[in-house]
PDB file of N, CA, C and O in Angstrom:
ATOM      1  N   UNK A   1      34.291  55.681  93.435  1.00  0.00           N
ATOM      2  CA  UNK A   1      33.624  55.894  94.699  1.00  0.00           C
ATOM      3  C   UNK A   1      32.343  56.687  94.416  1.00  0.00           C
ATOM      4  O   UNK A   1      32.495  57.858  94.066  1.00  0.00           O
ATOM      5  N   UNK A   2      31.134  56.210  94.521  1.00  0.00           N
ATOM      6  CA  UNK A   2      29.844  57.022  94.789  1.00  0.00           C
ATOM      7  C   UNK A   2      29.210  57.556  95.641  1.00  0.00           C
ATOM      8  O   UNK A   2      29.427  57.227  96.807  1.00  0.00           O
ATOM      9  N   UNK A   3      28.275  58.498  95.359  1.00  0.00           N
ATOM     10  CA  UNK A   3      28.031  59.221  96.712  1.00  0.00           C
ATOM     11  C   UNK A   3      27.727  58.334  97.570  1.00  0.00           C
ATOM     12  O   UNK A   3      27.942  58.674  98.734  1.00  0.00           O
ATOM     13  N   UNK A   4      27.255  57.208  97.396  1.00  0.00           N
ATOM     14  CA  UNK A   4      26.533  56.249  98.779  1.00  0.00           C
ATOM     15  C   UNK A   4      27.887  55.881  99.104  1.00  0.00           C
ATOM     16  O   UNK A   4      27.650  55.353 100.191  1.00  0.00           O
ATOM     17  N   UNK A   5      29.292  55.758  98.941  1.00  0.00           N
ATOM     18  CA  UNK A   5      30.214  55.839  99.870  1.00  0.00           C
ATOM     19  C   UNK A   5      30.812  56.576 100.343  1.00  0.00           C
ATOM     20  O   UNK A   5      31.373  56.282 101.398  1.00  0.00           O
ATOM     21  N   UNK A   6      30.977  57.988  99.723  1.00  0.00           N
ATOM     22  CA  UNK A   6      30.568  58.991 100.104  1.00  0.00           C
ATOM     23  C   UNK A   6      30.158  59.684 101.728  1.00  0.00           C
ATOM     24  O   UNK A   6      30.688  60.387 102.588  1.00  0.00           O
ATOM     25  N   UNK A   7      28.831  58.945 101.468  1.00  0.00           N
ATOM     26  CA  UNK A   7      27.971  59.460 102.745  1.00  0.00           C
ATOM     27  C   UNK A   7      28.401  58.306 103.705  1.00  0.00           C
ATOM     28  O   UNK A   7      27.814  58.393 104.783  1.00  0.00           O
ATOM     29  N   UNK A   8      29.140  57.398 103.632  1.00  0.00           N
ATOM     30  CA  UNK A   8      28.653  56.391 104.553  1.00  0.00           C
ATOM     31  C   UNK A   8      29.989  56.773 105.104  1.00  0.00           C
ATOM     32  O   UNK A   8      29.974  56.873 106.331  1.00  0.00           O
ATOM     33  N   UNK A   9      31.159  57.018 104.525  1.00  0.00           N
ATOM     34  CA  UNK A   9      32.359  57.597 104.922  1.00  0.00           C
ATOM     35  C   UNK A   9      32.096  59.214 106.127  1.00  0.00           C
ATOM     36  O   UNK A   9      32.674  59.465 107.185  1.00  0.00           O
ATOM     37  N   UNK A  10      31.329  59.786 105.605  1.00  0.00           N
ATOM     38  CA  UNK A  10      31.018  60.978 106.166  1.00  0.00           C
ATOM     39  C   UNK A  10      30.056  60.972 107.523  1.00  0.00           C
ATOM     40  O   UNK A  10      29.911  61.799 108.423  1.00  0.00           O
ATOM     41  N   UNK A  11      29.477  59.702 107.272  1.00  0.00           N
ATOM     42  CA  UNK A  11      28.586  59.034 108.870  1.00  0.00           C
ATOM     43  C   UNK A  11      29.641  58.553 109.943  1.00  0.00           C
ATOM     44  O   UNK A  11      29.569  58.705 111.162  1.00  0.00           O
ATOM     45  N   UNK A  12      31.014  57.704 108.935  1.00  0.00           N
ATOM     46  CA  UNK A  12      31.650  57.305 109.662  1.00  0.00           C
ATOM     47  C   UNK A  12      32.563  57.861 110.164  1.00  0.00           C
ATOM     48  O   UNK A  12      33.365  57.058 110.641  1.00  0.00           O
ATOM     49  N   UNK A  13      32.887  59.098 110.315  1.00  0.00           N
ATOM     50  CA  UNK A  13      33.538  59.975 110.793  1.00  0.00           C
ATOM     51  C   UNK A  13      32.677  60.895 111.856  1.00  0.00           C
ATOM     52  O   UNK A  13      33.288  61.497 112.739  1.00  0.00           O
ATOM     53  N   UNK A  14      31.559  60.968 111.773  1.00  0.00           N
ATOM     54  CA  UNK A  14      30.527  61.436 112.500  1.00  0.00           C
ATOM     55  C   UNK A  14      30.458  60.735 113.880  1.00  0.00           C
ATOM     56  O   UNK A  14      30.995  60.886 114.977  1.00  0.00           O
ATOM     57  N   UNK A  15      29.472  59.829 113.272  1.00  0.00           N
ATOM     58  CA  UNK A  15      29.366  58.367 114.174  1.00  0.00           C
ATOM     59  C   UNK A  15      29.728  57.269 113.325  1.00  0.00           C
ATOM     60  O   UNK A  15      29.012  56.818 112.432  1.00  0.00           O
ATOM     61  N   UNK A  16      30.867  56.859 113.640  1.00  0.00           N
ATOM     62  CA  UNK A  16      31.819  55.445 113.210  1.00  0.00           C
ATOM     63  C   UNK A  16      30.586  54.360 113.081  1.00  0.00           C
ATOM     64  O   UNK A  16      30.189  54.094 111.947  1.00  0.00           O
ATOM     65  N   UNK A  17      30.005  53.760 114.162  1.00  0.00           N
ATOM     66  CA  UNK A  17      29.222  52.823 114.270  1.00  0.00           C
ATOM     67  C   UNK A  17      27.979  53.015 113.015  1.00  0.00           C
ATOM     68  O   UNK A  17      27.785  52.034 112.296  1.00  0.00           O
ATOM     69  N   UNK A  18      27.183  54.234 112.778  1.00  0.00           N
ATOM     70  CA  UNK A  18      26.129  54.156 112.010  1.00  0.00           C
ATOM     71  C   UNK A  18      26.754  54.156 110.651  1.00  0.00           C
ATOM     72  O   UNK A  18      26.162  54.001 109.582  1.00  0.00           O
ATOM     73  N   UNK A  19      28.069  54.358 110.846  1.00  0.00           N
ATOM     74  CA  UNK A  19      28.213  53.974 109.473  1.00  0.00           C
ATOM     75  C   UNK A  19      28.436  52.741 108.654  1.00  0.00           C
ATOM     76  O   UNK A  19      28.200  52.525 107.465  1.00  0.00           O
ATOM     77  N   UNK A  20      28.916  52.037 109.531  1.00  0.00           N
ATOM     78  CA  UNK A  20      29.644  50.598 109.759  1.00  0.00           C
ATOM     79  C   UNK A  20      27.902  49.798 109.385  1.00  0.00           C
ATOM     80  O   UNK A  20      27.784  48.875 108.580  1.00  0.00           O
ATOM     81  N   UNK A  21      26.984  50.268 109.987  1.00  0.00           N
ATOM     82  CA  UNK A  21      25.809  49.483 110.345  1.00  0.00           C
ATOM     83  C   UNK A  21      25.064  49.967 109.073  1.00  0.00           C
ATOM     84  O   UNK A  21      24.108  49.279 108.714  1.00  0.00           O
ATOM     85  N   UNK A  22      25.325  50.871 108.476  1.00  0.00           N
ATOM     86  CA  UNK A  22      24.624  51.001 106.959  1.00  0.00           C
ATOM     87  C   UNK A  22      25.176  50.319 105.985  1.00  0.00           C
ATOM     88  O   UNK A  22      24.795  50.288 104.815  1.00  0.00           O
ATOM     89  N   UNK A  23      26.065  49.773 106.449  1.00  0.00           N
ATOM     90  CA  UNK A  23      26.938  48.914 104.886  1.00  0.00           C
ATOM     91  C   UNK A  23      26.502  47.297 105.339  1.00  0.00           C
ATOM     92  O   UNK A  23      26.156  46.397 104.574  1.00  0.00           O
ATOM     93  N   UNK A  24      26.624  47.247 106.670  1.00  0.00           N
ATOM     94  CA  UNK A  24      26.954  45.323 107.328  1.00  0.00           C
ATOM     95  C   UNK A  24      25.714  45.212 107.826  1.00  0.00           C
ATOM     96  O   UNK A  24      25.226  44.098 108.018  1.00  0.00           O
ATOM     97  N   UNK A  25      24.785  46.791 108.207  1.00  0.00           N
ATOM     98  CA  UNK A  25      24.121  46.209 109.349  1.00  0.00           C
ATOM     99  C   UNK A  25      24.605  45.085 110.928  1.00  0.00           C
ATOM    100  O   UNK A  25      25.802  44.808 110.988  1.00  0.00           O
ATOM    101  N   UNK A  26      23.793  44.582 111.947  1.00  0.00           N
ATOM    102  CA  UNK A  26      24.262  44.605 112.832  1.00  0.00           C
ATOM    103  C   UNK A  26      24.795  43.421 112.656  1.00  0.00           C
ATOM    104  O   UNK A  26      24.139  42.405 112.429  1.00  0.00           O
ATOM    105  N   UNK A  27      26.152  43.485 112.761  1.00  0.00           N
ATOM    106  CA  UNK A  27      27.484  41.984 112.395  1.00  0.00           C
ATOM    107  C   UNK A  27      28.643  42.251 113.569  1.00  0.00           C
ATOM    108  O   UNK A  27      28.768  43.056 114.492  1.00  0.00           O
ATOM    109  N   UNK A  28      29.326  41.273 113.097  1.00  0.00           N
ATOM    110  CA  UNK A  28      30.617  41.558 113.416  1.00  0.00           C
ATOM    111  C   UNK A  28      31.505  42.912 113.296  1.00  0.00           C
ATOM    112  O   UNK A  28      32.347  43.379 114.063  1.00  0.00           O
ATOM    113  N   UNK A  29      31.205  43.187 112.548  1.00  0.00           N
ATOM    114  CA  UNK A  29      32.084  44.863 112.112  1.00  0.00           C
ATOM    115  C   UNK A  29      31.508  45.783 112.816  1.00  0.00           C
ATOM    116  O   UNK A  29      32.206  46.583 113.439  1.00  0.00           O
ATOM    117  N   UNK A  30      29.738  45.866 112.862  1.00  0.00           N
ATOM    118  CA  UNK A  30      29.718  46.714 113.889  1.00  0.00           C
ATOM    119  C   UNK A  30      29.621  46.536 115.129  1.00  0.00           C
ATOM    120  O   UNK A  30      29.072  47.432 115.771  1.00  0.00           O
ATOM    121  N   UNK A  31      30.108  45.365 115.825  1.00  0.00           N
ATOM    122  CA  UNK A  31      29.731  45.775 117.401  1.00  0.00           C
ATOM    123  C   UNK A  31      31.694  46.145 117.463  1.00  0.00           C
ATOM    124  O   UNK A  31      31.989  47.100 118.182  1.00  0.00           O
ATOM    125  N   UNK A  32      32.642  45.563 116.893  1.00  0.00           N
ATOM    126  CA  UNK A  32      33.592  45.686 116.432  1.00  0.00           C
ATOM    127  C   UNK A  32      34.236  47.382 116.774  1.00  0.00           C
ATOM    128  O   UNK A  32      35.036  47.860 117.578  1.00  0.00           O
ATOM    129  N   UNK A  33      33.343  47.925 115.628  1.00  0.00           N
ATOM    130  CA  UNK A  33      33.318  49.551 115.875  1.00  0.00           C
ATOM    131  C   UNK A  33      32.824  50.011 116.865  1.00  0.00           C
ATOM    132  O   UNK A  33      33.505  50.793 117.528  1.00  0.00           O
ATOM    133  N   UNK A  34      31.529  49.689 117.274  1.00  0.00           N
ATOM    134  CA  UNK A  34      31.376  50.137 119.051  1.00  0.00           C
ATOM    135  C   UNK A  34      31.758  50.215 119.787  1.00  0.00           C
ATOM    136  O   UNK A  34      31.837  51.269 120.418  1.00  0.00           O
ATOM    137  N   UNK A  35      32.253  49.041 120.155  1.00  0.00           N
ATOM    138  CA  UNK A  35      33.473  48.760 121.156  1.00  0.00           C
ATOM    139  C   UNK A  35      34.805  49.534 120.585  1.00  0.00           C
ATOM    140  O   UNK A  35      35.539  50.086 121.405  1.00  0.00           O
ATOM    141  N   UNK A  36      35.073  49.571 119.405  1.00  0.00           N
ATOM    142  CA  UNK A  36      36.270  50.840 119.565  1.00  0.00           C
ATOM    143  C   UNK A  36      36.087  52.201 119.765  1.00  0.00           C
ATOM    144  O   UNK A  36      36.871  52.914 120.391  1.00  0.00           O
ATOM    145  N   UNK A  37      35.100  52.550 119.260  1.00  0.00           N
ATOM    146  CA  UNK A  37      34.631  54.093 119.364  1.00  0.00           C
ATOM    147  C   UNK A  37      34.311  54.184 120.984  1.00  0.00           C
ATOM    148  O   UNK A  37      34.750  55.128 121.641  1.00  0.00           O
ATOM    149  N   UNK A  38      33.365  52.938 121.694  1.00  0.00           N
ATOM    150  CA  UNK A  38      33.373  53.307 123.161  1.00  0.00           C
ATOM    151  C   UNK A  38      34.779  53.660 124.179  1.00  0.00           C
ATOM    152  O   UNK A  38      34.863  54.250 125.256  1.00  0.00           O
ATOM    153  N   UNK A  39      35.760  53.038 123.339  1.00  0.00           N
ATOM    154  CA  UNK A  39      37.290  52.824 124.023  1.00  0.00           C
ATOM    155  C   UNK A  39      37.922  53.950 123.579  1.00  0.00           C
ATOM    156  O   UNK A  39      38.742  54.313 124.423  1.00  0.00           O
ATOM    157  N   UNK A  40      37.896  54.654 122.627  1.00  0.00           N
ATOM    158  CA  UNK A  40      38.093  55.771 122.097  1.00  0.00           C
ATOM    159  C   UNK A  40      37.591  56.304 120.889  1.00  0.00           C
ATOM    160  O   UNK A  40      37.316  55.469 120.027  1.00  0.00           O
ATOM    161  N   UNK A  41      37.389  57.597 120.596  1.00  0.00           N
ATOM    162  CA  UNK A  41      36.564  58.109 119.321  1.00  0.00           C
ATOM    163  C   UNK A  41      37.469  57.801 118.026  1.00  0.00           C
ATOM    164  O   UNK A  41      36.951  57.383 116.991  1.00  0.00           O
ATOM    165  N   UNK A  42      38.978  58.053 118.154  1.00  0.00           N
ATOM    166  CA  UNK A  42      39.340  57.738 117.194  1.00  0.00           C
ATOM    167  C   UNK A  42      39.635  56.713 116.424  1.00  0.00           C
ATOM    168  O   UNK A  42      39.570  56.626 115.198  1.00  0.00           O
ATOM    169  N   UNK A  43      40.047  55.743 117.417  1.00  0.00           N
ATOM    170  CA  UNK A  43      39.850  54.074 116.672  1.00  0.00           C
ATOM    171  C   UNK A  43      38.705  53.428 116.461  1.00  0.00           C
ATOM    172  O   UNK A  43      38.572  52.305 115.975  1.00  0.00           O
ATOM    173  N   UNK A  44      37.869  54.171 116.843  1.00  0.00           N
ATOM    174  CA  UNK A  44      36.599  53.647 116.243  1.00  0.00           C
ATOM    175  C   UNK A  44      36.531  54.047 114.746  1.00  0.00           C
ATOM    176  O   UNK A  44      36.206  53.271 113.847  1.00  0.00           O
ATOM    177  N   UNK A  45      36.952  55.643 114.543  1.00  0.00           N
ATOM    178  CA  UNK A  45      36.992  56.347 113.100  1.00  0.00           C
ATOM    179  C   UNK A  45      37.570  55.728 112.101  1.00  0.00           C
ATOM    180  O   UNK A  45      37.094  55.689 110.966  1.00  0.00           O
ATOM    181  N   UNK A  46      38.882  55.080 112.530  1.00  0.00           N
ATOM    182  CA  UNK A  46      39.819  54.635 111.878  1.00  0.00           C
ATOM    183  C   UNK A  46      39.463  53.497 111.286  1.00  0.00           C
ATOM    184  O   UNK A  46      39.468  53.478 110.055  1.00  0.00           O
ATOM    185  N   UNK A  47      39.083  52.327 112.016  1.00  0.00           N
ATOM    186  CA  UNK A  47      38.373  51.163 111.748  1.00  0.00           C
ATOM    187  C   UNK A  47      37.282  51.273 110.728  1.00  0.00           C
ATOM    188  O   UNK A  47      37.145  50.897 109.564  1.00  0.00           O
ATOM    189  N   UNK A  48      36.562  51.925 111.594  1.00  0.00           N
ATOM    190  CA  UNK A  48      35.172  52.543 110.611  1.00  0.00           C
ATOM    191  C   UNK A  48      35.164  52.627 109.223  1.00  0.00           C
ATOM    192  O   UNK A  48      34.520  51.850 108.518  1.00  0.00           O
ATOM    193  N   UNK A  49      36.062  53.816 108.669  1.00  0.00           N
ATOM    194  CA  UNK A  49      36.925  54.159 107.203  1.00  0.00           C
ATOM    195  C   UNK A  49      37.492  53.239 106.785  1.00  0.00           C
ATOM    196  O   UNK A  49      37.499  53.374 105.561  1.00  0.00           O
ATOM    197  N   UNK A  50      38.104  52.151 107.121  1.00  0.00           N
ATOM    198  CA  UNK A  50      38.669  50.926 106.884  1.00  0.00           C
ATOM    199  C   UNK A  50      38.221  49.822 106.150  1.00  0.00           C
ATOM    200  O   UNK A  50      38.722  49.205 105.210  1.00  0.00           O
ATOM    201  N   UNK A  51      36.560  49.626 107.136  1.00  0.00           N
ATOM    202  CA  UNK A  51      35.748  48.667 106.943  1.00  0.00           C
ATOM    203  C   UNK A  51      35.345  49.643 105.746  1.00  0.00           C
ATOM    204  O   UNK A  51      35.936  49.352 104.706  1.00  0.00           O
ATOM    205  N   UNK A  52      34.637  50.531 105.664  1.00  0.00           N
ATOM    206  CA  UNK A  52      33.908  51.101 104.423  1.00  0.00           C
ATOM    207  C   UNK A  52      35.091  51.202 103.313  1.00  0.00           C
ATOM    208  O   UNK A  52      34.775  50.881 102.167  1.00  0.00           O
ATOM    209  N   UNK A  53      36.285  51.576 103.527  1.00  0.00           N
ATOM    210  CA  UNK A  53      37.006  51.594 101.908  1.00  0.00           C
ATOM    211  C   UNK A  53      37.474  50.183 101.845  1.00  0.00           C
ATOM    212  O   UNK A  53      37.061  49.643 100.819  1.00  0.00           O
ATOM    213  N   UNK A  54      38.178  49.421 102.577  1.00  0.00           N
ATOM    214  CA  UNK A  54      38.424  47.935 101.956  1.00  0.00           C
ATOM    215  C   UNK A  54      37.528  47.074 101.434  1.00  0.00           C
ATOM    216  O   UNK A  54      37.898  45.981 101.007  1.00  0.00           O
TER     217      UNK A  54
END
């Protein structure tokens, strides 16, 4: 794991979505995460960390 996942992990715990959108940019995964983080903060987090470690 390098710092650029690292940081993108640490965005995505922040804000789920900007993190999601630094790896995919704007796709499927992130409106994905928007819509979960808008529905709640934590399944957005969860997802988020998901998409960035799988």
């Amino acid at each position: 794991m390098g710092s650029e996942t690292f940081l993108e992990i640490l965005l995505a715990i922040l804000l789920p979505p900007l993190g999601v959108f630094l790896r995919y940019g704007i796709g499927v995964e992130f409106w994905i995460c928007l819509l979960l983080t808008i529905l709640g903060y934590i399944p957005g987090i969860i997802y988020a960390v998901y998409v960035l470690v799988a």
